[in-house]
N, C-alpha and C positions, 0 to 999 in steps of 0.2 A: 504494500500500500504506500502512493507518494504522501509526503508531507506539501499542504500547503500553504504558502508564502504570502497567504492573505492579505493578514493585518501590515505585515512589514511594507508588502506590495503600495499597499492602499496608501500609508503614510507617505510613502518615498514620495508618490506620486502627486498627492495632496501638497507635499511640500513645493515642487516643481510647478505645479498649478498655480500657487498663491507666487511664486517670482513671475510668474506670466501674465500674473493680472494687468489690467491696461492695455494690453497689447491689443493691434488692430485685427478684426475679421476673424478666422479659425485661429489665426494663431494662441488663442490666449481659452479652446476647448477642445483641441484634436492634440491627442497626444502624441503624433512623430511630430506636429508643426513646435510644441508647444516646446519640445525638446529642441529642435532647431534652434527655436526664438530664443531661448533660454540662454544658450551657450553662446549665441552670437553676440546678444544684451550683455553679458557676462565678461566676455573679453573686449566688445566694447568701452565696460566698466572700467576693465582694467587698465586698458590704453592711453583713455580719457584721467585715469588720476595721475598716468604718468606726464600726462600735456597738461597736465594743472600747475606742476612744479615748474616748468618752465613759463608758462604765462604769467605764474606770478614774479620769476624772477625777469622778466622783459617790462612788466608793470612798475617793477621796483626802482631799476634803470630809468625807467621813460619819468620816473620822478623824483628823483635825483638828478635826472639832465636839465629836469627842466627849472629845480630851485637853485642848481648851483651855474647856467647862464645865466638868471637873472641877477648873482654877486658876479658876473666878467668872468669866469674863468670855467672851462670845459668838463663836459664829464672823469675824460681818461686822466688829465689831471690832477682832477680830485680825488680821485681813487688812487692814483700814484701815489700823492703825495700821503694822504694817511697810511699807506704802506711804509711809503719812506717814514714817519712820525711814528710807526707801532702803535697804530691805534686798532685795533680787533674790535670793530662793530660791524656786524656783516649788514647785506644791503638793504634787507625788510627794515630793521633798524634803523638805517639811515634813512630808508623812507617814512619812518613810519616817524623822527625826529622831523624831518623836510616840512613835512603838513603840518604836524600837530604841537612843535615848540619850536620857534625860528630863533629864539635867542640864544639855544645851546649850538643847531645849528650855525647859528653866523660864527659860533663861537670856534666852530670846527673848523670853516672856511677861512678863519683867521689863523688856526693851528696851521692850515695845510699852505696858503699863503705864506706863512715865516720860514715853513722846509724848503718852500720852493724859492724861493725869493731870496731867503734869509736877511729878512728885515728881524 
């Protein structure tokens, strides 16, 4: 006599059901689509969190280029120069000082001015 794999069946499936909800047309009640849909949504997930690290870190740049033209002096720079200064604030940081406190900021840009410059 087989054993059979009801209950286990039923869950597995129910689970892959409820990742398919949403989905358009059969995809989200026939189960070979449901498993297609699934796996495709799935490593499209995954793709998408890896293009998320990088758009943030293109957002981060695009605002820091654009508070540190407005004191006169360039991105690459600015970034040089707190290299050269040993300053370890990475770049969300710096964006995230650029918006929301410009006096610590201007304060950096005077840091990085005196490496470069040596005023």
């Amino acid at each position: 006599m087989r054993t059979k794999s009801v209950v286990y069946t039923r869950q597995k499936k129910k689970k892959i059901f409820r990742l398919a909800k949403g989905s358009y047309a059969t995809k989200k009640n026939r189960w070979r689509m449901v498993i297609q849909q699934v796996e495709r949504s799935l490593n499209y997930a995954y793709t998408g969190r890896k293009d998320n690290k990088s758009n943030f870190r293109t957002l981060w740049i695009v605002r820091l280029n654009a508070a540190v033209r407005s004191e006169g002096i360039s991105y690459s720079k600015f970034i040089s120069g707190l290299k050269k200064a040993n300053v370890a604030i990475d770049r969300k940081m710096l964006a995230e000082i650029a918006v929301n406190d410009a006096l610590t900021f201007r304060k950096l840009i005077d840091v990085v001015k005196n490496v470069q410059y040596g005023k």
